[in-house]
C-alpha positions in Angstrom: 5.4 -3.4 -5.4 8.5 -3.5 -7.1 11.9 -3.2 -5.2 15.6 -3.0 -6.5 13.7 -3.7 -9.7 12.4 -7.1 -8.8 8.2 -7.9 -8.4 8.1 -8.6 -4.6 4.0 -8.1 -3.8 1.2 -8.0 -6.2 -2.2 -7.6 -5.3 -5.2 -5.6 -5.8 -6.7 -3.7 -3.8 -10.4 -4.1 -3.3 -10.1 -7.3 -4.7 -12.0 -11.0 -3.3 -8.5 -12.1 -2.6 -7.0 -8.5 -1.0 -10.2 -8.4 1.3 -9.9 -12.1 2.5 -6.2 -11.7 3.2 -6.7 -8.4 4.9 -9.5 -10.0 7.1 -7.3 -12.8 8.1 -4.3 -10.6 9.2 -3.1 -8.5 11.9 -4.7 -5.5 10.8 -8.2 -6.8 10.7 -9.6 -5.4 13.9 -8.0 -2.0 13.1 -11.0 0.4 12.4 -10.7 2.3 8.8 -8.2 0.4 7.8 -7.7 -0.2 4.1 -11.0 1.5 3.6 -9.4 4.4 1.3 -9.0 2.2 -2.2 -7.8 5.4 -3.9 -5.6 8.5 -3.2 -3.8 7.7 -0.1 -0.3 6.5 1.0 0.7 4.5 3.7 4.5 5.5 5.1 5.6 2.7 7.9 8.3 1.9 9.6 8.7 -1.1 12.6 9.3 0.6 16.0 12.7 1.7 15.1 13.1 5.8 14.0 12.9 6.2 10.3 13.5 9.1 7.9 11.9 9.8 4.3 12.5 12.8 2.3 12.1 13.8 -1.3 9.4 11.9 -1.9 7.6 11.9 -5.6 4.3 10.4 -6.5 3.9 10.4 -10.2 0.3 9.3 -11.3 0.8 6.5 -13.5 -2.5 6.0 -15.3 -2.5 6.4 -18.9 -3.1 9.5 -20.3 -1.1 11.3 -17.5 2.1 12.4 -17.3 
């Protein structure tokens, strides 16, 4: 994940290291999550209101443009 063009979090998903972290977190008794490796998006925001709009998803793999 890259923000104001600076590497922030790097992992991947489905890796050894994703699913041990992911088991050892807050998250790990929530049913389903993390199961969808491919395809889906995850909006969040932390009890506060939040807004998005315009968003773009560009595929990234090669070959596509």
């Amino acid at each position: 994940h890259w923000l104001n063009g600076e590497l922030v979090v790097d992992f991947q998903i489905g890796s050894s290291r994703f699913d041990s972290l992911l088991a050892a977190s807050k998250y790990h008794s929530i049913e389903g999550f993390a199961d969808r490796r491919v395809g889906h998006i995850v909006l969040q925001d932390h009890g506060d209101d939040v807004w998005f709009r315009n968003i773009k998803i560009r595929d990234l793999s090669s070959g596509s443009r």
